[in-house]
Structure formats: structure tokens, C-alpha cells
N, C-alpha and C positions, 0 to 999 in steps of 0.2 A: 365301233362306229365304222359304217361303209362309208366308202368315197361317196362323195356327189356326182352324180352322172355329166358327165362335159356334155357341154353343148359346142354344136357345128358353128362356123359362122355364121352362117344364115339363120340358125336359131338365136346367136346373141344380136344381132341386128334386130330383131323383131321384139327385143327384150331391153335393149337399152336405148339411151336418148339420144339424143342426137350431139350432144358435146362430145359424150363416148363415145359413141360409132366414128366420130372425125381422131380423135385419137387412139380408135383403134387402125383406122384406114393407118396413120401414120407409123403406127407402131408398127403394124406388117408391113409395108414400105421396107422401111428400118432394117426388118428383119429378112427379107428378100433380098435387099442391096447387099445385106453381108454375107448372104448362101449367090449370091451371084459374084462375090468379089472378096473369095477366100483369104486371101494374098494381102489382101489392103487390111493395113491396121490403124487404132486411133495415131497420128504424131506421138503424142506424150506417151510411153510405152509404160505408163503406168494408168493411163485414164481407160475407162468400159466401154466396150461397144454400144454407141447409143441404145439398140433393141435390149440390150441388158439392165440400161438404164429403166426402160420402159418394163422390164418383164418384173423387177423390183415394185414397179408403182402402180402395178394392175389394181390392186385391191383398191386405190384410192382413187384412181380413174373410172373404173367399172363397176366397183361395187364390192364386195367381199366375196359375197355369194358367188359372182363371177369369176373370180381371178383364176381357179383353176384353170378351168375352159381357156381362158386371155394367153395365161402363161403357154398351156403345154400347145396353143396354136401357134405362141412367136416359135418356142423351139423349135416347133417343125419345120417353119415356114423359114429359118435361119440356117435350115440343115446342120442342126449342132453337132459335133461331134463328140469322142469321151471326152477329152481335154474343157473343153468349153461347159457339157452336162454336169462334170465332177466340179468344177469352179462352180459352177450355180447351186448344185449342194452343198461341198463345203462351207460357202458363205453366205448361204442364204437361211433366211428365217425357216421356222416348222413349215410354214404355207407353202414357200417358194421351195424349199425339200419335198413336198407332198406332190408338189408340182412335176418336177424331175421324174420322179416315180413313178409318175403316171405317167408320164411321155414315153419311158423307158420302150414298149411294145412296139411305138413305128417307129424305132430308129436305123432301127436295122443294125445293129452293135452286136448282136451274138452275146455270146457270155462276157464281155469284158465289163460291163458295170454293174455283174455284180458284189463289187465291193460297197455300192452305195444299195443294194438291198440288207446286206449284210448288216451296214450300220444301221439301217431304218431299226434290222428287224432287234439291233440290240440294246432298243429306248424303248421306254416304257407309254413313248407317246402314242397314242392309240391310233390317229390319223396317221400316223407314219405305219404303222402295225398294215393296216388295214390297205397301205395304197401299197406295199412292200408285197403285199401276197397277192398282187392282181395276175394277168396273164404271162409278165416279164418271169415273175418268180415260178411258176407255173411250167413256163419252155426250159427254165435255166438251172433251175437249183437243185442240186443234186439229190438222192435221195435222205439221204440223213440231215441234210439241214432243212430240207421240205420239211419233215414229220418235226423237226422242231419249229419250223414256223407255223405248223397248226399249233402244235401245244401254246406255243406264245400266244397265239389268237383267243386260245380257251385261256391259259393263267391272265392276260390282257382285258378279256370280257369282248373281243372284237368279234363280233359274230361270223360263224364259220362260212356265213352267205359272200364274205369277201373275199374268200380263197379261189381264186380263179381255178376249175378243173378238179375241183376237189372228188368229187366220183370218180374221174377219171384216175388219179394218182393216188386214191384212196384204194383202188380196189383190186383186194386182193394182197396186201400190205400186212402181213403176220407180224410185222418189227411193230411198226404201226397202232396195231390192235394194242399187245404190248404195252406200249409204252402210256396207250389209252387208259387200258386197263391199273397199272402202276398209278399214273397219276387221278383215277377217280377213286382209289384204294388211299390214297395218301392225303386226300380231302377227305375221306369219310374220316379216319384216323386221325386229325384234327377236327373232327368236329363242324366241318365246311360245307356246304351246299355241290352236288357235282354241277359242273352247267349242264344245261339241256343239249348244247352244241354235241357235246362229247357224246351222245349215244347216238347223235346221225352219223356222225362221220365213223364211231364204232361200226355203226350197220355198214355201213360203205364200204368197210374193207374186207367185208366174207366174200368170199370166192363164188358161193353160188347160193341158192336160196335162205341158206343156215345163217343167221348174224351172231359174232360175238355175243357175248354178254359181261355188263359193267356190272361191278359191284352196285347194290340197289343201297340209294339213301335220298334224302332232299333232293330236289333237283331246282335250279335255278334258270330262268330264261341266259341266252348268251348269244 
């Protein structure tokens, strides 16, 4: 499963009603007072920042369909930092995880979150799978935990079209090919369907006109 494509503001305005546009107006609000007033925290130093209250309740404000989009606009608009992004993984739902994930690229953070692609990529949940290998994991991850984030994409079923850069970091990749090879060898020898995934991204890492070749058996869409 690919992410859902976010939408801009101006495309969720034109999309939602007018109850939710008035609580989205307030929820960025929310979330601008707190990227304008770093320093200032709730009193009760155990209570959330309003806008975190609000990025919780996107889905039921906006819609499901939306909350992405909802979420990864407070973070931005809150200027989260790692501290603030890792607390809203840690304890948020799969959604509000998937959410993070996806913010991950304008944060401007460099390598340091990726311990939260790490964990995405070490659940079997397919939306975390899929929003883990966008273009965060793409600039960040080094190369041998890259080649096992595709492989997780093909044993996952998340299709290799969410791999952010995957041509690019595919090619030319002998480890890679590899370890392609290994794992469409070890489904045919169980009896398994290979995915279809695995022989694009196989072609993807010849070096020049010649592509690999995978062991031939079933082939399954992926």
C-alpha cells in the first residue's frame, strides 16, 4: 500500500466544509503560536500542547481520508522538532505514526529520526512500511539497511512504487541484485509466488544495458 498523496491547504479547503476548515483555521493557529513561542509551555507540565491535541483528532474533525494531509500541515506549521516528532510517534496510533513519517522530508532533521524509520520499517504494518521508504529514508539510510527496506517492501507486499528513488539507489547495487536474487530463490523453494516488484527493481540495478536475472517461477503482482 502507497501513501495517499497529501494535499496542500488550499486543496483541503476546497475539499472540506466549512465546520472543518474553521477548525482547521484554529488548529494552525494553535500550531504557529507554539513555532512562534518556543519557550512557553502548557502550566501543568504534564498536559499537550493544544496543536497536539488537535493533530490526535484530525481524523474525526476532517475526515479519515484527510488526516494525513491535517497532521503532517500542524507539524510543519508548529516547526516540530526531534523531541516533539518522536513523542508523537511514540504515542500515537498507526495513523498519527504514518503521519510523522511523512513529515519526516521538510523538517529539515538530517539523520537524526532515523530511529523512527527504523521502527516503522520493523512492523509488519504495511502503511508504516510504505510511508518509511518515502524520500526521508531515500536521503538517510544507509546502504544496507536501504536494500533491506526494499526487501521488506517485497516480503510486506507494499509495492516497490513507494520506495522513494528507487532507480536512483538501485543502480548499479551488485549487494542488492544479490540479495534479490537469494530471496526470489527461497520463494521458489518454498513453493511461493516471486512478486512482480522484484524483477523491476532486479533490472534496476545493472550497471548498464544487461539486467540481472531472477530465478523464473510464478510471479505475483506487488
Amino acid at each position: 500500500m502507497s501513501p495517499t498523496p497529501l494535499l496542500s491547504r488550499k486543496e483541503l479547503d476546497t475539499r472540506l466544509g466549512g465546520a472543518a476548515r474553521a477548525w482547521l483555521d484554529e488548529a494552525l493557529a494553535e500550531a504557529a503560536h507554539a513555532a512562534a513561542h518556543p519557550d512557553t509551555a502548557p502550566a501543568d507540565s504534564y498536559a499537550v500542547p493544544p496543536w497536539e491535541l488537535r493533530y490526535a483528532a484530525a481524523g474525526r474533525h476532517c475526515g479519515l481520508e484527510h488526516a494525513d494531509s491535517v497532521r503532517v500541515l500542524l507539524i510543519a506549521e508548529a516547526g516540530a522538532g526531534l523531541p516533539t516528532v518522536t513523542r508523537l510517534y511514540e504515542q500515537g496510533t498507526a495513523a498519527e505514526r504514518r503521519a510523522v513519517l511523512l513529515t519526516l522530508p521538510a523538517l529539515g532533521l538530517g539523520p537524526t529520526a532515523l530511529p523512527l524509520v527504523e521502527d516503522a520499517l520493523r512492523t509488519n504494518d504495511t502503511t508504516l512500511v510504505a510511508a518509511a521508504v518515502g524520500p526521508y529514508a531515500a536521503a538517510h539510510l544507509d546502504p544496507h539497511d536501504w536494500r533491506h527496506a526494499v526487501l521488506k517492501c517485497l516480503f510486506t507486499g507494499v509495492p516497490v512504487e513507494a520506495v522513494a528513488e528507487l532507480a536512483r539507489r538501485s543502480r548499479g547495487d551488485a549487494e542488492l541484485a544479490r540479495m534479490l536474487g537469494d530471496f526470489a530463490s527461497e520463494r521458489i523453494a518454498a513453493g511461493r509466488p516471486v512478486p512482480a516488484g522484484l524483477h523491476r527493481v532486479l533490472a534496476l540495478t545493472a550497471p548498464g544495458p544487461a539486467a540481472p536475472t531472477a530465478p523464473t517461477a510464478s510471479t505475483e503482482e506487488s
